[in-house]
N, C-alpha and C positions, 0 to 999 in steps of 0.2 A: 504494500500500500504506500500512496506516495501523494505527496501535495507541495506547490509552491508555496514558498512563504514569499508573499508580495507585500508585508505589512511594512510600515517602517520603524516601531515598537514592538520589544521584545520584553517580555518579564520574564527573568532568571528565580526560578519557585524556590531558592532554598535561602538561610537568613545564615549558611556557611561561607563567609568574607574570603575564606582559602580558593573553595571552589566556585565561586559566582567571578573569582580572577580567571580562575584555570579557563571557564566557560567564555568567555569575557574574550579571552585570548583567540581561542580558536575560532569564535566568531568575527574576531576584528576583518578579515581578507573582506568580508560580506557586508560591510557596513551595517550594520545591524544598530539602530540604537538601543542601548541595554539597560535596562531598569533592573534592577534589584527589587525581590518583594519585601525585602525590612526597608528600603527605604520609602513603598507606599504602605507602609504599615499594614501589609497582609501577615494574618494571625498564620503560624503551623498548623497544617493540619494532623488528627491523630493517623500516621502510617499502619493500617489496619491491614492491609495487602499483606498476601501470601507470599509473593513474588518479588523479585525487585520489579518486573515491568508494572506488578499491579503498582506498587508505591509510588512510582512515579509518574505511573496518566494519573494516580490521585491526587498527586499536588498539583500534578499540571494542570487538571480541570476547577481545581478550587481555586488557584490561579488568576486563570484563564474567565472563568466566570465571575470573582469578584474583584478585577480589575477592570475585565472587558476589552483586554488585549489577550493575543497569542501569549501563552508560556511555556516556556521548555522547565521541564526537570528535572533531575538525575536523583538514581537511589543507586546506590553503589556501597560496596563493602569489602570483607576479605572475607573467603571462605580456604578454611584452612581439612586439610585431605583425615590429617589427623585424628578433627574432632564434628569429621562427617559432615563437611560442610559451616559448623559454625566459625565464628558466629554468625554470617552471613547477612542476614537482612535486617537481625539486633544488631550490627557491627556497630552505629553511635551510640544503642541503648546502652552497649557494655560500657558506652564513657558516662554512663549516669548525667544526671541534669547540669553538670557541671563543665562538661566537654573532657572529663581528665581521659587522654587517649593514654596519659602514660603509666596508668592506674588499666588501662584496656590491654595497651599490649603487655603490661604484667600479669593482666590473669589469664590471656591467649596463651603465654610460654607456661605459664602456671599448669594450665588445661592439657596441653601437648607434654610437660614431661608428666602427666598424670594417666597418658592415654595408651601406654603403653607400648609408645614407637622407639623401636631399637636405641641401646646407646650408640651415638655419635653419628644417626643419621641425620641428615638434613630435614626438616618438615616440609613436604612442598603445601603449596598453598594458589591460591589465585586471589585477585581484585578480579572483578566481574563490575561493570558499569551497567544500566538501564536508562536509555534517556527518551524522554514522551513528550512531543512537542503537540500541546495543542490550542484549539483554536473558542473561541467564545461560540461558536454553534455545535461544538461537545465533540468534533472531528478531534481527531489524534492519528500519530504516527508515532510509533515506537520501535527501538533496537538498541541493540545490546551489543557490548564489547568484552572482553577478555585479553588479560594477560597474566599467564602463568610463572611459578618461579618458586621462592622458598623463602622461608623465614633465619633470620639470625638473630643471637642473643649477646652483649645486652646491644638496646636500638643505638644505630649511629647516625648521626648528622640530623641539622635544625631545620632542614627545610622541608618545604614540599606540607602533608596536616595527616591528623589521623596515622593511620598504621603505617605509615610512610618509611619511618628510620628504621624497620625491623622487616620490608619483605627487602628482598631482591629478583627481580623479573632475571630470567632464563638468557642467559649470554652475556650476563653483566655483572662487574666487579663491584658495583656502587650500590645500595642502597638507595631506594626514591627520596629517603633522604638527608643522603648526603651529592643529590644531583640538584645544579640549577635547572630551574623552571625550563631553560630553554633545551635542557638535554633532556631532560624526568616526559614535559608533553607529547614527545611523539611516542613513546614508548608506553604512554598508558590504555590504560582500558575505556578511558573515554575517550580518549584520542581515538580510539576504533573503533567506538560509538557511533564518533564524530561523522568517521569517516562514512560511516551509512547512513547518517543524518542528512548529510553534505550532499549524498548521491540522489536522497530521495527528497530533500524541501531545496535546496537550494544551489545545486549544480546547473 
């Protein structure tokens, strides 16, 4: 399924300043002008979806409806192989109301050496992206991204948000982060989102 976006406003659904940059970025090629939904004061919705695509046409249509513009928005997380998947779609829940990811990625290592995966193997793990761009008449387009790799302990490097300093994606020496923005983007899961967002609203 596919739709232009001819709008010339955009609301980015999420009130996370890390990623409404990341999103922000990959839309700059497109002129897009980008609203943030904390800065019209749209409330979070409760993420009730099974899915990451459910979670994100849910924001995207609460959005999208109580703005009365198009909204893109991302539900994304880490699902780690270990512990079957989680924490996957809880991935912020596990930072409690607080945002502490570094309270998150210590109970994700906590969780994995609890799970009974060999000493001294690697955890592999994935980021999985969902991004649902939709429109104020209840249309949506959604797709999903993936990038695969493994977790290390303890996290390294300040950049990048979230579970960032502790995976590392599959061919690479660096953790997301301890990469600049401009090396960490093409290499992620919404970057590959992106990329079929790109092909389907606005190539």
């Amino acid at each position: 399924m596919s739709r232009r976006f001819r709008d010339g406003r955009l609301v980015i659904a999420s009130h996370n300043p890390g990623k409404v940059k990341e999103i922000a970025a990959l839309l700059a090629p497109f002129r897009v002008a980008i609203v943030a939904a904390a800065d019209l004061g749209l409330p979070e919705p409760e993420e009730t979806g099974a899915t990451f695509i459910a979670n994100a046409e849910l924001k995207a249509r609460s959005a999208a409806t109580l703005s009365g513009l198009p909204a893109l928005a991302d539900d994304s997380g880490l699902a780690v192989d270990a512990l079957e998947g989680a924490p996957g779609i809880y991935s912020a829940r596990w930072a409690g109301e607080s945002r502490d990811f570094a309270a998150a990625m210590a109970r994700v290592w906590d969780e994995v050496q609890k799970s009974g995966l060999a000493p001294g193997a690697k955890p592999t793990a994935r980021f999985v992206a969902a991004l649902a761009l939709c429109w104020p008449d209840g249309e949506c387009v959604s797709v999903t991204g993936t990038v695969e790799g493994g977790l290390v302990w303890p996290p390294r490097g300040g950049q990048g948000f979230g579970y960032d300093p502790m995976f590392v994606a599959d061919g690479q020496a660096k953790t997301f982060g301890e990469m600049a923005p401009a090396e960490k983007t093409p290499l992620t899961h919404r970057a590959q989102a992106f990329a079929k967002l790109i092909e389907a609203c606005f190539a």
